[in-house]
C-alpha positions as a LaTeX table, in Angstrom:
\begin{tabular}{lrrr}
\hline
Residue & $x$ (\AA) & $y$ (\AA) & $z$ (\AA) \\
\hline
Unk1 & 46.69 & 132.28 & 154.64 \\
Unk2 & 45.22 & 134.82 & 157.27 \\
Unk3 & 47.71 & 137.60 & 158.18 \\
Unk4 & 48.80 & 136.04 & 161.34 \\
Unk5 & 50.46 & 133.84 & 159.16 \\
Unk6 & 51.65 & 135.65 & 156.87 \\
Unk7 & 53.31 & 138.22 & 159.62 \\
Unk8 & 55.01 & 134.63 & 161.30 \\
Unk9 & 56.51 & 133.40 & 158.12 \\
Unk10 & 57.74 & 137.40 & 157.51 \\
Unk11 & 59.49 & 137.07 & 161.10 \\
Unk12 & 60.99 & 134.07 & 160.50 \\
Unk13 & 62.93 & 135.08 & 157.01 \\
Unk14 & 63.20 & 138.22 & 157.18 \\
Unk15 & 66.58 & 140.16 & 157.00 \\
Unk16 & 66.42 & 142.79 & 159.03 \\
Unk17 & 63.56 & 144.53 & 160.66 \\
Unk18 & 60.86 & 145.37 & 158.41 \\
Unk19 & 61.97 & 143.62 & 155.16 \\
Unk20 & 59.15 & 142.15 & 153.41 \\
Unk21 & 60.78 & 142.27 & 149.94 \\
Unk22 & 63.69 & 140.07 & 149.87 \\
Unk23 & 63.97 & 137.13 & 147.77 \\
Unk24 & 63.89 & 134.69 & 150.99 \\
Unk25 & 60.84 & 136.04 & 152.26 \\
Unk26 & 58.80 & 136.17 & 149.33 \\
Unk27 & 60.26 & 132.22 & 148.62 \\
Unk28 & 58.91 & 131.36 & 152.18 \\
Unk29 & 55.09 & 132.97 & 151.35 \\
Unk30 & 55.38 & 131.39 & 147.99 \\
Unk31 & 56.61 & 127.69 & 149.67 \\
Unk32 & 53.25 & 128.43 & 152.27 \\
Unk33 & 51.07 & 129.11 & 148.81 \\
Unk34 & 51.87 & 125.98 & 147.04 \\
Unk35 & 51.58 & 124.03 & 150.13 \\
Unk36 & 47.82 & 124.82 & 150.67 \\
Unk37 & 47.07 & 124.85 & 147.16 \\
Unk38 & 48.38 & 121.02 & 146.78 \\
Unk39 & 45.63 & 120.76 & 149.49 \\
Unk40 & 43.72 & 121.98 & 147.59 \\
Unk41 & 44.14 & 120.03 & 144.42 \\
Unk42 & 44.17 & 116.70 & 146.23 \\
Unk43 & 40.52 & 117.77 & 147.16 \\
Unk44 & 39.67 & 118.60 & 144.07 \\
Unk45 & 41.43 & 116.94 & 141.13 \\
Unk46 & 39.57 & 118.67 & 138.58 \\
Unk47 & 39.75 & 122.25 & 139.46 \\
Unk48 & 41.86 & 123.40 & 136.55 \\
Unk49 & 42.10 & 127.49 & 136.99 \\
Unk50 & 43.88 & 126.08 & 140.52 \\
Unk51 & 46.24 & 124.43 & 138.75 \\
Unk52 & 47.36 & 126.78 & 136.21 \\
Unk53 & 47.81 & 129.21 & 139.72 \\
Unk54 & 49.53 & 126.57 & 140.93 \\
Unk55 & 51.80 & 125.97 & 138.29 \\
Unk56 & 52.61 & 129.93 & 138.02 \\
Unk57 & 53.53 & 129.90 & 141.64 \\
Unk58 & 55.92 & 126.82 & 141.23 \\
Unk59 & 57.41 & 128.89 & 138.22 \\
Unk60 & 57.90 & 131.88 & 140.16 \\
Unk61 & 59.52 & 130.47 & 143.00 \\
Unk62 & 61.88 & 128.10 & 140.53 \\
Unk63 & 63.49 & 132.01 & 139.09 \\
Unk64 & 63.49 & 133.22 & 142.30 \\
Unk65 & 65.21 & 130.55 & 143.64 \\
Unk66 & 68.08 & 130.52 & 140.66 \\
Unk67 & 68.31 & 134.29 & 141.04 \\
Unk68 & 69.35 & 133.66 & 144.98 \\
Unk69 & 71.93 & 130.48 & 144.25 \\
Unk70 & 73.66 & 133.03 & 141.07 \\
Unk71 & 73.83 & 135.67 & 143.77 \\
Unk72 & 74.63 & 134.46 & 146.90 \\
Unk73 & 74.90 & 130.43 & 147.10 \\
Unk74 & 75.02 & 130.62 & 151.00 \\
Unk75 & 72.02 & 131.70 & 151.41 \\
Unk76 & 70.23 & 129.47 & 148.78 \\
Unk77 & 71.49 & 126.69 & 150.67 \\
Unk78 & 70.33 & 127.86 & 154.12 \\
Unk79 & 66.65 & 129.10 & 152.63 \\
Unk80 & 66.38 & 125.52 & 150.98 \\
Unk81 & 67.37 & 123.78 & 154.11 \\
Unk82 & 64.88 & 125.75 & 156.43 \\
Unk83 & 61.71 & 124.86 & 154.10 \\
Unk84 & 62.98 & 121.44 & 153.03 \\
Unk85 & 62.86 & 122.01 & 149.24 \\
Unk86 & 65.05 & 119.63 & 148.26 \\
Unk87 & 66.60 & 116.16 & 149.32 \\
\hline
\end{tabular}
């Protein structure tokens, strides 16, 4: 992810102006993470220090997630519906 990117995905989730902390944009730049690196494992099944990575990413985003639904279930809701997490 070049920082053009990264500075577009920080626009779209951020808060308020200048927030690059909050849970929503760090899920977001985690969700864009996982998403190239299941490229990247479809590529190349057998790359397993990609797929531990992977895994801790998933993992990280799964307890930030739960954090954000036990504090505000609102906004859960509306993160999960903007980057299609669940069905």
């Amino acid at each position: 992810m070049d920082k053009g990117e990264k500075t577009d995905i920080i626009n779209k989730f951020e808060l308020h102006e200048g927030d690059t902390g909050s849970t929503e944009v760090q899920v977001a730049l985690l969700t864009e993470r996982i998403n190239q690196l299941t490229g990247h494992m479809t590529a190349n099944r057998h790359d397993y220090s990609s797929q531990r990575g992977l895994l801790k990413l998933v993992g990280q985003r799964r307890r930030l997630l739960t954090y954000l639904s036990k504090q505000d279930v609102g906004r859960y809701h509306s993160l999960i519906a903007k980057l299609g997490l669940r069905k």
